[in-house]
N, C-alpha and C positions, 0 to 999 in steps of 0.2 A: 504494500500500500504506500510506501515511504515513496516510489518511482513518481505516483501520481500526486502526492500532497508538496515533492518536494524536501522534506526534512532530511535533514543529515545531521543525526546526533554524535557522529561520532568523531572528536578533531584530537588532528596532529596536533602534539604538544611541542614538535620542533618549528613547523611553520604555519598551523595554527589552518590548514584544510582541510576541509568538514567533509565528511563522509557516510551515505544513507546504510551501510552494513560495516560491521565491524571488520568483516573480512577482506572489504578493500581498504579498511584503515592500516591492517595486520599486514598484506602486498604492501601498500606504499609503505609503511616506515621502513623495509628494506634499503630503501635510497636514503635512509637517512643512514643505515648503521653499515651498509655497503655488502650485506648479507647477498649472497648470489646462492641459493639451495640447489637450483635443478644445472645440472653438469652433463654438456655432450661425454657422449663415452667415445667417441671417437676421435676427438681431437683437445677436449678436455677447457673446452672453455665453458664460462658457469653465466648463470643469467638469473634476474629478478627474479620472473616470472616463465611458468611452465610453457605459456601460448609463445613465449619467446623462444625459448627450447625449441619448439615446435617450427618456428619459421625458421628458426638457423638450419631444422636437422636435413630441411629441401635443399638445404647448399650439399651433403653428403648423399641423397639420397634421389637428388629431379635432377633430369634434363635441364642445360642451361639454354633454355630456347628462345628468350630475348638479347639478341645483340646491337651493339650500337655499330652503326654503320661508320663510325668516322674513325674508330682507334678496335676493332673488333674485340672489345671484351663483352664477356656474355654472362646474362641476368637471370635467378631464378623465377622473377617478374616482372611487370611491365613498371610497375612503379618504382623500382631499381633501378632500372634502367633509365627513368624520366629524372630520378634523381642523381645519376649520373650523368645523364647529358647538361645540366646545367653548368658543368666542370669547364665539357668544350666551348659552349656559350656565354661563359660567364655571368651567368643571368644568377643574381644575390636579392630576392626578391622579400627579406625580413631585413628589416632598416631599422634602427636601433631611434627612439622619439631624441635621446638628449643627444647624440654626439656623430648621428648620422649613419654611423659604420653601419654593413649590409652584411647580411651573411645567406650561404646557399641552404640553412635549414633551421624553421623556426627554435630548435631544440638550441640551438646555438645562438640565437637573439638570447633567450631565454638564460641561460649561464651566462650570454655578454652581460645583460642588465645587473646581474649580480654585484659588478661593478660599481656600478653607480647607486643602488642602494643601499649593499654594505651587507647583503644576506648573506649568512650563515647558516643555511638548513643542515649540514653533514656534522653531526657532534661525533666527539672520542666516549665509548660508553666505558674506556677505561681512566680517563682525566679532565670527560668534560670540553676538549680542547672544538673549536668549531669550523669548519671549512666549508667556502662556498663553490668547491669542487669535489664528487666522490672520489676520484680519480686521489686527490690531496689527502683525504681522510683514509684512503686504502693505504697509501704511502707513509703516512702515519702512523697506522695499525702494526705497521713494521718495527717500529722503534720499540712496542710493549712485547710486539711476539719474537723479537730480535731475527727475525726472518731476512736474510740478506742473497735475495736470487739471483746477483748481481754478481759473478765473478772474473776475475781477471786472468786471463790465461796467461801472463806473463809471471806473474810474479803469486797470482792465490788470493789477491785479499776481494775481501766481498764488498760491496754495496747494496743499500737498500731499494734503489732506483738506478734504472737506465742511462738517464743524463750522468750522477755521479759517477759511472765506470766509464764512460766515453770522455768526463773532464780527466779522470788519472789514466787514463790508457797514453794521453800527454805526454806523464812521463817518460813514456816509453819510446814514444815516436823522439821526442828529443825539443817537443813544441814548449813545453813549460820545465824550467829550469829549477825541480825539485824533486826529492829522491825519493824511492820505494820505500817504506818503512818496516 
């Protein structure tokens, strides 16, 4: 009955959106704590939600029968593919109201704007700490689980992120003039 009257008793305590069953309150807080439960088994990556599972598992399992005729890579559907071709054309049709910038997917205005109002929906549920990227607060999660899948084939030492093993791979090359420890 809640579809038709509209109520949504149930709100995020992170950024405060209301929801008419508890069980899309339960889905969303995922993006808050960066929870990913359901896992391809065949190439091992993990997602919010199961119907997301489900549309990745057409990448291992369909014909890829949409292709772009200008660069031939090929889509498991057409709306892939429409979102791919804005690449060739440039076409950035979400525009940011305060500072103009344009991006090719609403999902991307949406994290730009983060900027400019200062939201933090992603908490550390082991310190509290806030981030207005999951991507930040996964990276984060690292520090408490001392997870470092980052390592250096040169010399051993790990990192918690990608960027830091590509700034000390440096040393290596001979670009930054500081030693292996």
């Amino acid at each position: 009955m809640r579809i038709h009257t509209g109520e949504k008793p149930f709100t995020c305590t992170q950024c405060w959106k209301s929801f008419s069953q508890s069980s899309y309150l339960n889905q969303h807080m995922r993006i808050h704590t960066g929870e990913k439960p359901f896992t391809c088994t065949q190439c091992g990556k993990s997602f919010t939600r199961s119907s997301h599972l489900n549309r990745h598992m057409r990448i291992h399992n369909e014909e890829k029968s949409f292709a772009c005729t200008q660069c031939g890579k090929s889509f498991i559907c057409s709306s892939y593919l429409n979102q791919h071709m804005m690449f060739h054309t440039g076409e950035k049709p979400f525009q940011c109201t305060q500072c103009r910038k344009s991006f090719y997917f609403s999902s991307s205005l949406i994290r730009h704007m983060r900027i400019h109002t200062g939201e933090k929906p992603f908490s550390c549920t082991q310190c509290g700490k806030s981030f207005s990227l999951s991507t930040s607060l996964n990276y984060h999660m690292r520090i408490h689980t001392e997870e470092r899948p980052f390592t250096c084939t040169q010399c051993g030492k790990s990192f918690y992120c990608s960027f830091s093993l590509s700034r000390h791979m440096r040393i290596h090359t001979g670009e930054t003039p500081v030693t292996c420890t």
